[in-house]
SEKE-546337 format. One record per residue (C-alpha): chain; x, y, z. Coordinates in Angstrom, 1 decimal. Layout:
N
+---+--------+--------+--------+
: c :   east :  north :     up :
+---+--------+--------+--------+
: A :      X :      Y :      Z :
...
+---+--------+--------+--------+
//
This chain:
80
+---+--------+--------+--------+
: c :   east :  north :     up :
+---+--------+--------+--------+
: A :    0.0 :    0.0 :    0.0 :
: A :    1.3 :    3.4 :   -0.6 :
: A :    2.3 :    6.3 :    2.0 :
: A :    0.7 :    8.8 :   -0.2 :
: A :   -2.0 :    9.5 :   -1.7 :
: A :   -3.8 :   12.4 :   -3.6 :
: A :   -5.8 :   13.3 :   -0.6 :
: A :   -2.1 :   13.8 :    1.4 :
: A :   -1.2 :   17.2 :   -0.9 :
: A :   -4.9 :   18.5 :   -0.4 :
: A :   -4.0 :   17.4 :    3.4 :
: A :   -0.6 :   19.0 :    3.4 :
: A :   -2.0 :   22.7 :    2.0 :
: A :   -5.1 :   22.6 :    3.8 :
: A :   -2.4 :   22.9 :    6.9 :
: A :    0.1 :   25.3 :    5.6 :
: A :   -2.3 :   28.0 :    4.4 :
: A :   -1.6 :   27.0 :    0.4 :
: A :    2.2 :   27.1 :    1.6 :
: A :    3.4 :   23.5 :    1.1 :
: A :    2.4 :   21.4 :   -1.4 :
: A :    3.6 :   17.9 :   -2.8 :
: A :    5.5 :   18.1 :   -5.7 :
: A :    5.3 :   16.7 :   -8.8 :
: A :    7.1 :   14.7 :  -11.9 :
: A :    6.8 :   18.1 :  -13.9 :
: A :    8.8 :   20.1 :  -11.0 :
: A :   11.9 :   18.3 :  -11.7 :
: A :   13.7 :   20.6 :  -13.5 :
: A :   13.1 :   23.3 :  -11.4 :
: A :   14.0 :   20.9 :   -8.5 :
: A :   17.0 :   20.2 :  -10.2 :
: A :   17.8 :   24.1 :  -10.6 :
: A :   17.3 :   24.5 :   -7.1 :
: A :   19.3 :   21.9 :   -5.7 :
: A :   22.2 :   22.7 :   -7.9 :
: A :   22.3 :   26.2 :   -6.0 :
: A :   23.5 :   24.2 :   -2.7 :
: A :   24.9 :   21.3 :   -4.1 :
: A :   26.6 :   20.0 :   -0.7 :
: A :   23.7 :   20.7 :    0.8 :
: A :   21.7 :   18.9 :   -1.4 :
: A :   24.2 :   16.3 :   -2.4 :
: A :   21.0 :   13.4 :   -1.1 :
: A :   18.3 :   15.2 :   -3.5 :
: A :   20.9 :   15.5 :   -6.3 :
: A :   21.9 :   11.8 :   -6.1 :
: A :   18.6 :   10.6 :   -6.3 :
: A :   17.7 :   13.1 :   -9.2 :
: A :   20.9 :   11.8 :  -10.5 :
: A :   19.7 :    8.4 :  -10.4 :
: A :   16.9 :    9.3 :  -12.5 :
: A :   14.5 :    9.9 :   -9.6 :
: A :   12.1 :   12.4 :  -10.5 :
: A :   10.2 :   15.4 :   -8.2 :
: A :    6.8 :   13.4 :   -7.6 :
: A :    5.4 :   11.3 :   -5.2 :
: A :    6.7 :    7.3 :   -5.2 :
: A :    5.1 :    4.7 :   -3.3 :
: A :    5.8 :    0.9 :   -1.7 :
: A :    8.0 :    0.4 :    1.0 :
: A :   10.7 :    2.7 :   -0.1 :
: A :    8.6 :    5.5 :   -0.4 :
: A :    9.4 :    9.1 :   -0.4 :
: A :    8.3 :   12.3 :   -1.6 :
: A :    9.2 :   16.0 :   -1.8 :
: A :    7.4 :   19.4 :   -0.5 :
: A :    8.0 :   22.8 :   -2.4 :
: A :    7.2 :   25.7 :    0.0 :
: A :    6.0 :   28.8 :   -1.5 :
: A :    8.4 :   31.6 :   -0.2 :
: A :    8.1 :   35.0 :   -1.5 :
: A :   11.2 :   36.4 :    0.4 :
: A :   13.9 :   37.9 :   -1.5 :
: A :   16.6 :   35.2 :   -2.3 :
: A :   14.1 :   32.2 :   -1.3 :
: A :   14.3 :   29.7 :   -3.8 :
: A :   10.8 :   28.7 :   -4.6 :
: A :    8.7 :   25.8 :   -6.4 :
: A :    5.2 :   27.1 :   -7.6 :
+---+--------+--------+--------+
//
């Protein structure tokens, strides 16, 4: 059974206001983009994106899944 399901990203921006949402296969690039900005930092993400793992939700046992949080703030790096 997955972790996830549809329901969990209308779950996840019901509680953050709109903030957070679940991303998806389509924000990969920008996923990419952004992790390339701190790549030690985000030497996990990139190896999985390396990998060919992309931005949306995967289910099973190893499941796992990434949230884009909308930050207007200057210099924030943001997923829409």
């Amino acid at each position: 059974m997955p972790r996830w399901s549809p329901s969990t990203d209308r779950e996840v921006r019901a509680a953050t206001g709109d903030r957070v949402r679940l991303l998806t296969d389509a924000d990969t690039a920008a996923l990419a983009a952004l992790s390339a900005r701190a790549p030690v930092s985000n030497v996990f993400v990139d190896s999985l994106l390396e990998a060919g793992r992309l931005a949306g939700p995967r289910g099973g046992a190893a499941g796992t899944l990434f949230l884009g949080i909308d930050d207007d703030a200057p210099g924030a790096g943001a997923l829409r």
